[in-house]
C-alpha positions, 0 to 999 in steps of 0.5 A: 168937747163932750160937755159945756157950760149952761147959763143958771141963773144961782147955781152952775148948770151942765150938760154932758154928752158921751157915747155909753153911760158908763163914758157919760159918768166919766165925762160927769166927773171931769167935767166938774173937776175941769170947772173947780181947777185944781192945784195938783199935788205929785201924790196920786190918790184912788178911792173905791166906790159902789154907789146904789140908786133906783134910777141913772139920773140919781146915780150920776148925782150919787156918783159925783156926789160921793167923789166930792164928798171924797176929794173935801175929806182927802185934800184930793180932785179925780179926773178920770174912774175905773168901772169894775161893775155897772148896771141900771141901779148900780155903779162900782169902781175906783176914783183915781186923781192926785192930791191937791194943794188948793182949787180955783173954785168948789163945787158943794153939791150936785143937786137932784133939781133938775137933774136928767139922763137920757138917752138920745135918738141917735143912741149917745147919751146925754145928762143936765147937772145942776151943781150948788156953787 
């Protein structure tokens, strides 16, 4: 398994590992989908993004912020990203998921506290999320 869950005391605490940045955001992104359980819906659901951000740490947070904020607004839950562009300060690409009739919990905001990504020595790399529940 690609990620697991870390004892918080308030809050839900993560830690993902994949073997690029660009696999790490993606496994980000299910993982949270994963933790809050959705009731899918047949109707698929893609939404476009282009996140900017001065460093990867900030732009994982961005990311996953941007696809709850997307899946609150559209009733929706996205389990897998298509990158069509993607650098040290940038990322750009679609969300893709279904609609949802409901889910077993939320996840209001992935926090900037205690948020990292870095790069291990034997060249996977790694993130620790801390989401407000």
């Amino acid at each position: 398994m690609p990620y697991r869950m870390l004892e918080h005391t308030a809050d839900l605490s993560m830690e993902v590992t994949a073997g690029s940045f660009e696999e790490l955001i993606g496994e980000a992104l299910r993982a949270i989908t994963e933790w809050v359980g959705p009731e899918w819906a047949e109707r698929r659901a893609e939404r476009s993004f282009r996140i900017e951000a001065p460093d990867r740490s900030m732009l994982l947070v961005d990311l996953l912020n941007e696809s709850l904020s997307f899946a609150q607004i559209h009733h929706e839950a996205y389990d897998a990203l298509v990158v069509s562009s993607i650098g040290d300060e940038f990322v750009e690409g679609s969300f893709t998921g279904r609609a949802i009739t409901g889910a077993r919990d939320e996840i209001k905001a992935v926090t900037y506290h205690g948020a990292s990504v870095e790069r291990l020595a034997d060249g996977r790399w790694r993130a620790i999320l801390l989401m407000d529940i």
